[in-house]
BALOBA-1460 file (C-alpha; in Angstrom, 3 decimals):
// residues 346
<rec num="1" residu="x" x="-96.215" y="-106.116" z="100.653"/>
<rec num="2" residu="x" x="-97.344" y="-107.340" z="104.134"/>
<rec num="3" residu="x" x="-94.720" y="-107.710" z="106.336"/>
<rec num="4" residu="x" x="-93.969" y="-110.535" z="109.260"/>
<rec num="5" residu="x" x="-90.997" y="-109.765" z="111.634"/>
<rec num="6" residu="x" x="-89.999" y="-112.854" z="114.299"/>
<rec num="7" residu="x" x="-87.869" y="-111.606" z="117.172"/>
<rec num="8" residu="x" x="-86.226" y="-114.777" z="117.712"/>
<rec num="9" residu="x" x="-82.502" y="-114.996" z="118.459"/>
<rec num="10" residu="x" x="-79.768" y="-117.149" z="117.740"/>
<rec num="11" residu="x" x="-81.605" y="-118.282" z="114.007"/>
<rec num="12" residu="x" x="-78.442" y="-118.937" z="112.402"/>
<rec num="13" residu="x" x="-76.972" y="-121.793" z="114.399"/>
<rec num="14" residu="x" x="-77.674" y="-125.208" z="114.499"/>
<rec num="15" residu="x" x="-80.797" y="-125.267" z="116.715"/>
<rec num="16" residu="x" x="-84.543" y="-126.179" z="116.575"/>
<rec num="17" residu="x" x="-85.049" y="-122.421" z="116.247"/>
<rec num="18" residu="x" x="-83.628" y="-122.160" z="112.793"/>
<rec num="19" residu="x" x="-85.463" y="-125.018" z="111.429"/>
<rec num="20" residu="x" x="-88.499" y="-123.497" z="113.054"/>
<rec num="21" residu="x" x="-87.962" y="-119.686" z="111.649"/>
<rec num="22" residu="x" x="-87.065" y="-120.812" z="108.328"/>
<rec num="23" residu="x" x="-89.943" y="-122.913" z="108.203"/>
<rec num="24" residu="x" x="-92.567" y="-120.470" z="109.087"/>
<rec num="25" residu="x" x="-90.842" y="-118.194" z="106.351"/>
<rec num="26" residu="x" x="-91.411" y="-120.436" z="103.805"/>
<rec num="27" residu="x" x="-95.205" y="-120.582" z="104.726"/>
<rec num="28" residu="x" x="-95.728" y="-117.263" z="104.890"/>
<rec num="29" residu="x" x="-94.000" y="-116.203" z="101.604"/>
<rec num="30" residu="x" x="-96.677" y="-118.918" z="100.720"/>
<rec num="31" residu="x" x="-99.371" y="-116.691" z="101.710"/>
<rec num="32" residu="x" x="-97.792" y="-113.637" z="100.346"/>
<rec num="33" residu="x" x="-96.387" y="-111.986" z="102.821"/>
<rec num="34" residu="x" x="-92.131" y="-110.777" z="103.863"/>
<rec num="35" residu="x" x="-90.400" y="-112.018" z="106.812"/>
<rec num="36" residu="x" x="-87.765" y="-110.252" z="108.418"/>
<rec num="37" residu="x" x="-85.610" y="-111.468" z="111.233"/>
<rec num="38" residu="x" x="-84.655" y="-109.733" z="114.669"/>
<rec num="39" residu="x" x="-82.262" y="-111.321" z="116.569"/>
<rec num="40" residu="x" x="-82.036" y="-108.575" z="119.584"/>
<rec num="41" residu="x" x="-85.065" y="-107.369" z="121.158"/>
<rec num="42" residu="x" x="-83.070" y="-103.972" z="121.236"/>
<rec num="43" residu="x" x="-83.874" y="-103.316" z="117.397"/>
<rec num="44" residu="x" x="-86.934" y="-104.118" z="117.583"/>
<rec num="45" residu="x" x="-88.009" y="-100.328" z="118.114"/>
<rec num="46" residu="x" x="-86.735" y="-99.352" z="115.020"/>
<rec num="47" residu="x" x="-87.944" y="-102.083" z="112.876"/>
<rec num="48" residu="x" x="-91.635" y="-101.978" z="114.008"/>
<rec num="49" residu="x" x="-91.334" y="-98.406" z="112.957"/>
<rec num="50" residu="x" x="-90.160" y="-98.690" z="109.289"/>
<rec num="51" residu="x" x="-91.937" y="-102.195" z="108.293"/>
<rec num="52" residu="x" x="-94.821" y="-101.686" z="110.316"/>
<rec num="53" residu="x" x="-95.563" y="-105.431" z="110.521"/>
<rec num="54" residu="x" x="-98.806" y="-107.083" z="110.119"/>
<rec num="55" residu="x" x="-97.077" y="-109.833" z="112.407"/>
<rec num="56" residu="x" x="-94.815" y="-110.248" z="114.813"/>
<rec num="57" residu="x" x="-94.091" y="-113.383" z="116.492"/>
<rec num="58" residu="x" x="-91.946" y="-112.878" z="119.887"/>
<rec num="59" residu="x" x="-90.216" y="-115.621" z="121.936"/>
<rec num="60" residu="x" x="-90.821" y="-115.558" z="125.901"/>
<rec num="61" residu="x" x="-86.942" y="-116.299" z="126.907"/>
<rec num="62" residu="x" x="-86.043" y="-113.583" z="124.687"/>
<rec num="63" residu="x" x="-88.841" y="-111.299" z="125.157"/>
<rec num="64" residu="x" x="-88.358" y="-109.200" z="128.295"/>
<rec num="65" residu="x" x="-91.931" y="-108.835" z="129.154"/>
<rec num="66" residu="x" x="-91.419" y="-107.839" z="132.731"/>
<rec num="67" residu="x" x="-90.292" y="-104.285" z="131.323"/>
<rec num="68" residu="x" x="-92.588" y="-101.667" z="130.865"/>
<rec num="69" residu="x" x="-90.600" y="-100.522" z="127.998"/>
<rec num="70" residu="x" x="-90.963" y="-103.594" z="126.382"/>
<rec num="71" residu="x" x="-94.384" y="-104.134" z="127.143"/>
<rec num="72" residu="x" x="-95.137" y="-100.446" z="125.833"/>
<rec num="73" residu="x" x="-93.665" y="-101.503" z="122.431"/>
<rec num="74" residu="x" x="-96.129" y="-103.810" z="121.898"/>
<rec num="75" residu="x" x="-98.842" y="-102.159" z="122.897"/>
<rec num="76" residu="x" x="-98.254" y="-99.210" z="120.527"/>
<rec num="77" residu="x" x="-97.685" y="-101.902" z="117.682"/>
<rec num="78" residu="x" x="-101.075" y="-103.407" z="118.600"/>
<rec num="79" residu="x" x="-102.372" y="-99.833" z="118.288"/>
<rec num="80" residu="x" x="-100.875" y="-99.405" z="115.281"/>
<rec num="81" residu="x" x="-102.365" y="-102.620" z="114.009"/>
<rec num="82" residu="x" x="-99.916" y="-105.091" z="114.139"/>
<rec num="83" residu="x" x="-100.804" y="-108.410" z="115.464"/>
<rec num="84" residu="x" x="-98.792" y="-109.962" z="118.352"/>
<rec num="85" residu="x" x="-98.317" y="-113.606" z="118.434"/>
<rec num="86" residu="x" x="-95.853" y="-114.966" z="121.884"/>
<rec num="87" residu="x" x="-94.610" y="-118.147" z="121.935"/>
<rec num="88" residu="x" x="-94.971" y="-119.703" z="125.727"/>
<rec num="89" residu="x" x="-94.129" y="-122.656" z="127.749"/>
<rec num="90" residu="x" x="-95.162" y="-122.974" z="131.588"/>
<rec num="91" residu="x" x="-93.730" y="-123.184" z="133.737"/>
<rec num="92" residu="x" x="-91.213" y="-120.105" z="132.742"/>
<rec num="93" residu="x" x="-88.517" y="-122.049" z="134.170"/>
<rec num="94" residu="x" x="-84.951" y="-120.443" z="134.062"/>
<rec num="95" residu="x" x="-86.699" y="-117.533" z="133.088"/>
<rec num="96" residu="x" x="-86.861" y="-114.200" z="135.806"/>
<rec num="97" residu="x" x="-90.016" y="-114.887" z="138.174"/>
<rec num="98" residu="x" x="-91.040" y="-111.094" z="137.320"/>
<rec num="99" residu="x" x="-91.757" y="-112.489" z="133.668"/>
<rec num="100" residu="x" x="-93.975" y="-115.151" z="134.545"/>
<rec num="101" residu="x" x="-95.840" y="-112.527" z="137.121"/>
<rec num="102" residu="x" x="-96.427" y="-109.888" z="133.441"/>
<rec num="103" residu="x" x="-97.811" y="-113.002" z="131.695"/>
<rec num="104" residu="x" x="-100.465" y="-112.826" z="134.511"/>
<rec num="105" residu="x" x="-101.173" y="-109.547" z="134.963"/>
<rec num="106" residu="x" x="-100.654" y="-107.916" z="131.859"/>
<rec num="107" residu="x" x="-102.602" y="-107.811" z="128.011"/>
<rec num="108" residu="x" x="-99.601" y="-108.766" z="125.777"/>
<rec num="109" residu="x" x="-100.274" y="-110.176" z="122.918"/>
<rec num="110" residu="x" x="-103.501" y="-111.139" z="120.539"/>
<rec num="111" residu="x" x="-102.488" y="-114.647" z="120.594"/>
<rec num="112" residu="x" x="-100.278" y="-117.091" z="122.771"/>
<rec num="113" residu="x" x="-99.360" y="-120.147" z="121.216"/>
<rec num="114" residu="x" x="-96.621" y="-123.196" z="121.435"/>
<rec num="115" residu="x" x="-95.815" y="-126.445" z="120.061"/>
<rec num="116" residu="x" x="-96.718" y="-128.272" z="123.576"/>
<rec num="117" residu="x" x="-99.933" y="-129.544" z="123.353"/>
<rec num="118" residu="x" x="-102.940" y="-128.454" z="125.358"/>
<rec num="119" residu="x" x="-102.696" y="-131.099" z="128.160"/>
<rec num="120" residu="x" x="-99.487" y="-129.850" z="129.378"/>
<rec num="121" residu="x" x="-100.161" y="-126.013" z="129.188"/>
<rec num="122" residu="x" x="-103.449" y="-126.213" z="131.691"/>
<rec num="123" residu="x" x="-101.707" y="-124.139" z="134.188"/>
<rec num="124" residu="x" x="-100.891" y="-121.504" z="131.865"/>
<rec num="125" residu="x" x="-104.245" y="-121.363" z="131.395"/>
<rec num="126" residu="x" x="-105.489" y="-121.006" z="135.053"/>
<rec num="127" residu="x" x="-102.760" y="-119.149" z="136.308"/>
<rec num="128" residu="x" x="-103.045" y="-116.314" z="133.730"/>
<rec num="129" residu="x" x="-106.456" y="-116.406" z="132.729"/>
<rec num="130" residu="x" x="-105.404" y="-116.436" z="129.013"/>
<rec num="131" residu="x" x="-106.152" y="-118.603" z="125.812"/>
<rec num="132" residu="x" x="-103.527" y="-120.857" z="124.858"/>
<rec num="133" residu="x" x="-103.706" y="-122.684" z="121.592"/>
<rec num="134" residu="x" x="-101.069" y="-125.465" z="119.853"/>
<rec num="135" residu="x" x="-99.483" y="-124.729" z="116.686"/>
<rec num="136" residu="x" x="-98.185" y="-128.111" z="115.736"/>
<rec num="137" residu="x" x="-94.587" y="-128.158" z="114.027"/>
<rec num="138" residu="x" x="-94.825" y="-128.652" z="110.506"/>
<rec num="139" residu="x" x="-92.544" y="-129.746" z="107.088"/>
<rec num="140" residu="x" x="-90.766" y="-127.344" z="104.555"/>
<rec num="141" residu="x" x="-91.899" y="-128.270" z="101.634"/>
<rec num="142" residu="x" x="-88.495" y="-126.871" z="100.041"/>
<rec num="143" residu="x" x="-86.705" y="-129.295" z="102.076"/>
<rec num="144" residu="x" x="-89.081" y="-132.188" z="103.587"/>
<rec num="145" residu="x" x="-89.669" y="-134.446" z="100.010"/>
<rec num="146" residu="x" x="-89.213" y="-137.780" z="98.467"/>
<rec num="147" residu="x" x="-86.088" y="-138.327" z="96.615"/>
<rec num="148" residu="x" x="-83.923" y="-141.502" z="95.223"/>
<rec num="149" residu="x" x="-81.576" y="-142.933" z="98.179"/>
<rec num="150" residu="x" x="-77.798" y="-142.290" z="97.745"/>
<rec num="151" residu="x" x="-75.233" y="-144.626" z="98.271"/>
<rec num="152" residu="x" x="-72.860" y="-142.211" z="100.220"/>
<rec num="153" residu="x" x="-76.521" y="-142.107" z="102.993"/>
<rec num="154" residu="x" x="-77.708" y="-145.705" z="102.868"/>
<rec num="155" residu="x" x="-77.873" y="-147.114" z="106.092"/>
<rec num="156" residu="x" x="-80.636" y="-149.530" z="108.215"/>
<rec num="157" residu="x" x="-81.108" y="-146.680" z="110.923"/>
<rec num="158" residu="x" x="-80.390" y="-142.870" z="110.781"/>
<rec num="159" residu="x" x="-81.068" y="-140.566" z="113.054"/>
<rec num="160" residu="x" x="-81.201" y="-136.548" z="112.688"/>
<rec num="161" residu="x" x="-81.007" y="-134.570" z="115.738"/>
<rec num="162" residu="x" x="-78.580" y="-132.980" z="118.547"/>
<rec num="163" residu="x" x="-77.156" y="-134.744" z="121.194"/>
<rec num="164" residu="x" x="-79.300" y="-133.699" z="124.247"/>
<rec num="165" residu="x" x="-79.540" y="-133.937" z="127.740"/>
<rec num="166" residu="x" x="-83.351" y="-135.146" z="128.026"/>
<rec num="167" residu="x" x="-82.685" y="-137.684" z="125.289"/>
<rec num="168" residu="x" x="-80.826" y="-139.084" z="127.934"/>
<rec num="169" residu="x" x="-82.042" y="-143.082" z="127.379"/>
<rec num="170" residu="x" x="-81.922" y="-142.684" z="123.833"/>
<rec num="171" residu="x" x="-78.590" y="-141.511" z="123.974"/>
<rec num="172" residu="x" x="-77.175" y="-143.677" z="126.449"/>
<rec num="173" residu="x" x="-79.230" y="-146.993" z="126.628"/>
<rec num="174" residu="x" x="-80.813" y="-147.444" z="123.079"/>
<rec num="175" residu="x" x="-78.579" y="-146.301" z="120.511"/>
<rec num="176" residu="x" x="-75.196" y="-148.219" z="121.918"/>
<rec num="177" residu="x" x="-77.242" y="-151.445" z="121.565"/>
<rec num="178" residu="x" x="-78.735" y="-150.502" z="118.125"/>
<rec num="179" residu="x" x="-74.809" y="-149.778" z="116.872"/>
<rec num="180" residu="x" x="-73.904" y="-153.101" z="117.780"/>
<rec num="181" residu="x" x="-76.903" y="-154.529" z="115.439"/>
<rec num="182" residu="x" x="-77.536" y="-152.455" z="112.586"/>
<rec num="183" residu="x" x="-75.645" y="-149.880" z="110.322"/>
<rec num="184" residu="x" x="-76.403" y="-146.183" z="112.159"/>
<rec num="185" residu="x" x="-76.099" y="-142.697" z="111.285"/>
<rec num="186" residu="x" x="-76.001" y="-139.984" z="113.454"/>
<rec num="187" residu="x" x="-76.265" y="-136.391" z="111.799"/>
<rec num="188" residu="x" x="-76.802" y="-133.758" z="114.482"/>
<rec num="189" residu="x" x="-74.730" y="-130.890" z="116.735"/>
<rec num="190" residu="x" x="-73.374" y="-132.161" z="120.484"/>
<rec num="191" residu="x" x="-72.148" y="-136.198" z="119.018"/>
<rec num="192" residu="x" x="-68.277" y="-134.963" z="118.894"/>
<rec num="193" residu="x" x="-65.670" y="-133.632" z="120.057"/>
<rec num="194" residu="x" x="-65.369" y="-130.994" z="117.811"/>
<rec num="195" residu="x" x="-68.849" y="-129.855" z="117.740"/>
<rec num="196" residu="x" x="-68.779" y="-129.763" z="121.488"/>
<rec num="197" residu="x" x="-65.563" y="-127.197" z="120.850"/>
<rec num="198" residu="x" x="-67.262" y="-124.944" z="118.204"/>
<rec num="199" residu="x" x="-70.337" y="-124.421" z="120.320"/>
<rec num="200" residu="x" x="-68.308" y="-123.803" z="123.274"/>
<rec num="201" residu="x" x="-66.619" y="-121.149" z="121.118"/>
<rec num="202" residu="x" x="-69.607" y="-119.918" z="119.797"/>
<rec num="203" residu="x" x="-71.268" y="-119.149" z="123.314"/>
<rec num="204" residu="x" x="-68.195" y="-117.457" z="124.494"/>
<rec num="205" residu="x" x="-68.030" y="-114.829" z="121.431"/>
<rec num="206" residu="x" x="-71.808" y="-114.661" z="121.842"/>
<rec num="207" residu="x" x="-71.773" y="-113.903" z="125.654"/>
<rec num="208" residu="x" x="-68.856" y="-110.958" z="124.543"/>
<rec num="209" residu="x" x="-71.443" y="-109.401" z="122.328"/>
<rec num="210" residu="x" x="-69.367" y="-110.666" z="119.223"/>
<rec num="211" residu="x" x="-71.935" y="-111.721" z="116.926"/>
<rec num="212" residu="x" x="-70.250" y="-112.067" z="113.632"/>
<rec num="213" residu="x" x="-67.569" y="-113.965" z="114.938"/>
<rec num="214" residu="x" x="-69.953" y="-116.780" z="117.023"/>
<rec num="215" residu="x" x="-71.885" y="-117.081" z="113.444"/>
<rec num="216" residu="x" x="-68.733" y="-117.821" z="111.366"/>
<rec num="217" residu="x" x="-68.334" y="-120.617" z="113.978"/>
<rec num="218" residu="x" x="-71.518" y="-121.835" z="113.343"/>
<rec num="219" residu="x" x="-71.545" y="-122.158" z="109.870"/>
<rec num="220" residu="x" x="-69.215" y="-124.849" z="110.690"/>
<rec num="221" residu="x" x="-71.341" y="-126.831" z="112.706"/>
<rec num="222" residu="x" x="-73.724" y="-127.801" z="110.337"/>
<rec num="223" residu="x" x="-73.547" y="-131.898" z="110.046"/>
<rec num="224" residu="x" x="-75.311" y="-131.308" z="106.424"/>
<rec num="225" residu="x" x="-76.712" y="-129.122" z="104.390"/>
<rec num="226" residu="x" x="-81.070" y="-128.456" z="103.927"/>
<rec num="227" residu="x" x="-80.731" y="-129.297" z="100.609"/>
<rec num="228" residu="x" x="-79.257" y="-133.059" z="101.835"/>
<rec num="229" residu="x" x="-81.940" y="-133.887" z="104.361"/>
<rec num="230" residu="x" x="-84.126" y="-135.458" z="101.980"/>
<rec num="231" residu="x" x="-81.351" y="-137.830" z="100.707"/>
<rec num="232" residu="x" x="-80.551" y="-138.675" z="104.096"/>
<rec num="233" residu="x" x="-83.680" y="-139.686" z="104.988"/>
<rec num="234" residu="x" x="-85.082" y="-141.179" z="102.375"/>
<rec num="235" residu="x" x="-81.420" y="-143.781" z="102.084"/>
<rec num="236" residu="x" x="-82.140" y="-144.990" z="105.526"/>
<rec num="237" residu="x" x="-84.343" y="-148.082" z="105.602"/>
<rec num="238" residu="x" x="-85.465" y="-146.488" z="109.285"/>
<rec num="239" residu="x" x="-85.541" y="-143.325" z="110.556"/>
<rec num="240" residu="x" x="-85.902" y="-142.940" z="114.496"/>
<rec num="241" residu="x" x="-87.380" y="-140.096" z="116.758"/>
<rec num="242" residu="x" x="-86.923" y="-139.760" z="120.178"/>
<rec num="243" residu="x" x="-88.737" y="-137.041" z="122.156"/>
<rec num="244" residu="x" x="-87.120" y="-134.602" z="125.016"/>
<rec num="245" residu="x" x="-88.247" y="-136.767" z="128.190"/>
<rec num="246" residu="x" x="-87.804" y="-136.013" z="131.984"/>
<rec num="247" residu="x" x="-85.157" y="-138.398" z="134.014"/>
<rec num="248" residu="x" x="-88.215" y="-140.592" z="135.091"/>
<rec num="249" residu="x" x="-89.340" y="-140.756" z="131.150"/>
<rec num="250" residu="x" x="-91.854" y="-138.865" z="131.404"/>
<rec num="251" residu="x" x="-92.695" y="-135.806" z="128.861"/>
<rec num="252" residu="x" x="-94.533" y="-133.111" z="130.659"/>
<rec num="253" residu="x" x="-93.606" y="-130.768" z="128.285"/>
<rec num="254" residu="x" x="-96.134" y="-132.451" z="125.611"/>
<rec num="255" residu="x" x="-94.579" y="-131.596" z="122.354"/>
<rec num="256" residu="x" x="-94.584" y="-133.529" z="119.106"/>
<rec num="257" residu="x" x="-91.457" y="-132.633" z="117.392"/>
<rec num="258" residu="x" x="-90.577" y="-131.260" z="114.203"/>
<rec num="259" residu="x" x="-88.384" y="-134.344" z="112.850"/>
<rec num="260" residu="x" x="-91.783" y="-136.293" z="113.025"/>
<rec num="261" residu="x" x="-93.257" y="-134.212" z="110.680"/>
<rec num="262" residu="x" x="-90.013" y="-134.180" z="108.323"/>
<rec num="263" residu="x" x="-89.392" y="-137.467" z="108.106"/>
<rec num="264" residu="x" x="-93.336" y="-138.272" z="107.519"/>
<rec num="265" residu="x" x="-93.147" y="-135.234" z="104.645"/>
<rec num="266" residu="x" x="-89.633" y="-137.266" z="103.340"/>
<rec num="267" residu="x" x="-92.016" y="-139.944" z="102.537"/>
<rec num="268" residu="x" x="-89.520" y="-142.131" z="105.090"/>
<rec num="269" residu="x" x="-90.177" y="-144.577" z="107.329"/>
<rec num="270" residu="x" x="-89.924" y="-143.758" z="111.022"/>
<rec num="271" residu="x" x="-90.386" y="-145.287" z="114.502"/>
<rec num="272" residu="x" x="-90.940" y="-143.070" z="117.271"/>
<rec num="273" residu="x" x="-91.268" y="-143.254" z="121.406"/>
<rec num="274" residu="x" x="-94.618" y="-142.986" z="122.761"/>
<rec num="275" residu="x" x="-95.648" y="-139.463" z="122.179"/>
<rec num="276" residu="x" x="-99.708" y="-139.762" z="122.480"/>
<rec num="277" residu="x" x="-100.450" y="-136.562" z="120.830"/>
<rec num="278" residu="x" x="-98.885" y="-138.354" z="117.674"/>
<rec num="279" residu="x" x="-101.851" y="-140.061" z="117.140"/>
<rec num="280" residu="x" x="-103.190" y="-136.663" z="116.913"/>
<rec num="281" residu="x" x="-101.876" y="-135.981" z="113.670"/>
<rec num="282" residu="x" x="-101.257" y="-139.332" z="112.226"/>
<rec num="283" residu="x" x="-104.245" y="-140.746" z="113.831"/>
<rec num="284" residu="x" x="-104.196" y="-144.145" z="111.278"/>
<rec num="285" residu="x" x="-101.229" y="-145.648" z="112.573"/>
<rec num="286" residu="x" x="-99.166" y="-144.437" z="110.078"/>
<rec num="287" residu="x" x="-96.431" y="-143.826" z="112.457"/>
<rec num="288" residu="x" x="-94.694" y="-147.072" z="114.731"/>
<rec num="289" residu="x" x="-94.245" y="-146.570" z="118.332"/>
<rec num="290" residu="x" x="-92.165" y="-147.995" z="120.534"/>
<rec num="291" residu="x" x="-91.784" y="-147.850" z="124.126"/>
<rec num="292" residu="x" x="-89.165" y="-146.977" z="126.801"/>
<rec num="293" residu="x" x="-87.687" y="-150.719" z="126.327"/>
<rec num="294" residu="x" x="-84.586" y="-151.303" z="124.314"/>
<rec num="295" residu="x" x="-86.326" y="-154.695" z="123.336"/>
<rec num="296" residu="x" x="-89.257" y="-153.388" z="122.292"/>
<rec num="297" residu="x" x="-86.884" y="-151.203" z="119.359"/>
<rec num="298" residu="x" x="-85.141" y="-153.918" z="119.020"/>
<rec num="299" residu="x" x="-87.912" y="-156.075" z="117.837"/>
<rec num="300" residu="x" x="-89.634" y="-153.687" z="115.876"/>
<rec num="301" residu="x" x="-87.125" y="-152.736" z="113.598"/>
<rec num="302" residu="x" x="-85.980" y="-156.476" z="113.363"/>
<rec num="303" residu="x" x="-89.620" y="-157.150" z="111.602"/>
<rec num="304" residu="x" x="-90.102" y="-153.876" z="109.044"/>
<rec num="305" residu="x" x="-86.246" y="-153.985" z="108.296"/>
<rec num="306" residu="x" x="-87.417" y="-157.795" z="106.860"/>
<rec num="307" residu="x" x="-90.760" y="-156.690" z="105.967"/>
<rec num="308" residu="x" x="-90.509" y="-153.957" z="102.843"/>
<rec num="309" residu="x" x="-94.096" y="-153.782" z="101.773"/>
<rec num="310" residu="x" x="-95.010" y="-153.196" z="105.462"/>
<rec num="311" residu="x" x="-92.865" y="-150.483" z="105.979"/>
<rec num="312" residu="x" x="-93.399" y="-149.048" z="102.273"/>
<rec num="313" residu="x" x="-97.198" y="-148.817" z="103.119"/>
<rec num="314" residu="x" x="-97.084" y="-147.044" z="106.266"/>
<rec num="315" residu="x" x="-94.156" y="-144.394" z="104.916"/>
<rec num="316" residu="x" x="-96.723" y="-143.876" z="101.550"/>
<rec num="317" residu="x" x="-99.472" y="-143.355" z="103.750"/>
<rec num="318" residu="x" x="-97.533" y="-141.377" z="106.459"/>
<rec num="319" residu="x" x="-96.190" y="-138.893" z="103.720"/>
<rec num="320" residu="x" x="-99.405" y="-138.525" z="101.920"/>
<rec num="321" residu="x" x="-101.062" y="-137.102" z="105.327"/>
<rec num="322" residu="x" x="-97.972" y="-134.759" z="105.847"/>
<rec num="323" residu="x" x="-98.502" y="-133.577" z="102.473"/>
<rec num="324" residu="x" x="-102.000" y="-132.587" z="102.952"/>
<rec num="325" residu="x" x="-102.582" y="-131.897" z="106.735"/>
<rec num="326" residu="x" x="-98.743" y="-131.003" z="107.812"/>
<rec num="327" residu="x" x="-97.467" y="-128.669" z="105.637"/>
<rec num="328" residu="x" x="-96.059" y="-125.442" z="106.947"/>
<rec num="329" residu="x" x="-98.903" y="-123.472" z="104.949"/>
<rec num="330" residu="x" x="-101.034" y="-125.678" z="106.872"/>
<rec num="331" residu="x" x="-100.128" y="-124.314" z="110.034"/>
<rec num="332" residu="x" x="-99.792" y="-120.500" z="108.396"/>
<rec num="333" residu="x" x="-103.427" y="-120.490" z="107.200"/>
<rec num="334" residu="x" x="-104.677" y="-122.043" z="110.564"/>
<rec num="335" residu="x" x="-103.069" y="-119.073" z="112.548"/>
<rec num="336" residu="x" x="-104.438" y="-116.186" z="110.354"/>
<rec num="337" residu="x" x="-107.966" y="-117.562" z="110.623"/>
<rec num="338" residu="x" x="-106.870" y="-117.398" z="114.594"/>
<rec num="339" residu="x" x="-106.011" y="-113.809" z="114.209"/>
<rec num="340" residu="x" x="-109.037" y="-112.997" z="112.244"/>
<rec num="341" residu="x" x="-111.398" y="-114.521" z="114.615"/>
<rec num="342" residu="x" x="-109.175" y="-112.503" z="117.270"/>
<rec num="343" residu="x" x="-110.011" y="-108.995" z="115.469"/>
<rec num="344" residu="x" x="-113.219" y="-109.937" z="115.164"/>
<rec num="345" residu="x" x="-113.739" y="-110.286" z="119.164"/>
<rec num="346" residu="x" x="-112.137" y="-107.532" z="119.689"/>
């Protein structure tokens, strides 16, 4: 069995790192191969050792690259044969400066790769003299499907997502005036109280080195389970995405999320703010933009909530690309022809 080990922490809460992890699981299984998870660098010793992995797939916060020890582990995976794929972003911010400085100076890995699209990592690039290349998110196909509606989901608008700081205009300009129109949803972590508590909770018993207690927390904090996201989505007449943006709007951080891929895969209909790179991947207009103006949403989903066939066409046409371009085996069998051309050079 050929093994794939992500050292990736905190995969059991309610973040974009879970959906990611479990994703990429499900592709790989795809292509025959079994993932393990590490969720402390620490271990990693020991499991490189027993499974000798013909992948592993390390994080940059959590991958502490500016210590020789670390950096010695991967070398002597490399050595051993095991492929080493590190997720970046530039700049490393919050991150210690001597980390950024290894990323320049040092051979790490056979392939560095991110969701953010090329345009935003061209400093990576000239600062470290290293290839960079986007891995687009991608859809489950164990979770991201078309399904009846359900009464207990029906809505006009739903969105699915956490209650963050860059979503700042969404949060605090756009959605108050789309409650006051329209029937909304709002399934994510960070939207009450209570959530706010648990995750509070959940950081303290994780900063005290209490694992199992911080994950019986989270288990809580789920707003619904994988098995429901295709009901919820497919029950709303609209589904909206909304990109992490700067205070000034911008999105330097180029990324094209992974709810615009589910909801496409869902065979919903969505509207989105305007990402370019979108066009990218649904490059037929299959997916309805809308720009930093509350009446610009406003008006849009005013004409495809009246107009069915409209908005029927573009979700049909929308899923049917997901399905064949934007699957998560997709993305799998796109990165092992990357690492085979790698071993090749090499």
């Amino acid at each position: 069995m050929r093994n794939v080990i992500f050292n990736f922490p905190y995969t059991h809460g309610p973040s974009a790192i879970r959906w990611i992890v479990k994703t990429w699981e499900n592709g790989f299984s795809q292509h025959g191969y079994q993932t393990h998870i590490c969720d402390d660098w620490r271990k990693l010793y020991e499991m490189l050792g027993r499974l000798q992995p013909d992948i592993l797939f390390c994080d940059i916060v959590s991958s502490p690259i500016e210590t020789e020890e670390f950096r010695s582990c991967l070398t002597e995976a490399r050595r051993a044969g095991t492929k080493i794929c590190l997720s970046v972003f530039w700049p490393l911010l919050a991150q210690p400066s001597q980390r950024a400085d290894a990323l320049r100076h040092f051979d790490i890995a056979d392939l560095y790769y991110g969701e953010r699209e090329e345009d935003s990592m061209s400093e990576f690039v000239k600062e470290t003299g290293k290839c960079y290349v986007t891995i687009a998110h991608a859809a489950n196909p164990n979770i991201h499907f078309k399904v009846n509606a359900e009464d207990k989901y029906r809505c006009d608008l739903v969105f699915v997502g956490g209650k963050l700081q860059l979503k700042r205009w969404f949060n605090e300009e756009l959605l108050p005036k789309l409650k006051r129109r329209y029937d909304v949803r709002i399934h994510g972590p960070g939207w009450t109280v209570q959530d706010n508590l648990l995750r509070a909770a959940s950081k303290l018993f994780r900063m005290g080195k209490l694992l199992s207690m911080s994950r019986r927390i989270d288990r809580h904090r789920f707003p619904i389970p994988d098995s429901e996201i295709s009901k919820v989505y497919n029950s709303a007449k609209i589904a909206l995405n909304f990109h992490e943006r700067e205070a000034d709007g911008m999105q330097p951080h180029h990324v094209v999320s992974q709810r615009t891929f589910h909801i496409a895969a869902c065979g919903a209909f969505q509207i989105s703010d305007p990402v370019k790179a979108i066009n990218r991947y649904f490059p037929s207009g299959e997916i309805i933009r809308a720009e930093l103006d509350s009446k610009d949403w406003i008006e849009k989903i005013d004409f495809y909530l009246r107009n069915d066939d409209a908005r029927r066409e573009l979700q049909n046409r929308a899923m049917a690309r997901a399905k064949n371009e934007h699957m998560v085996q997709h993305r799998v069998a796109f990165l092992l022809k990357l690492l085979a051309a790698s071993a090749s050079r090499s």
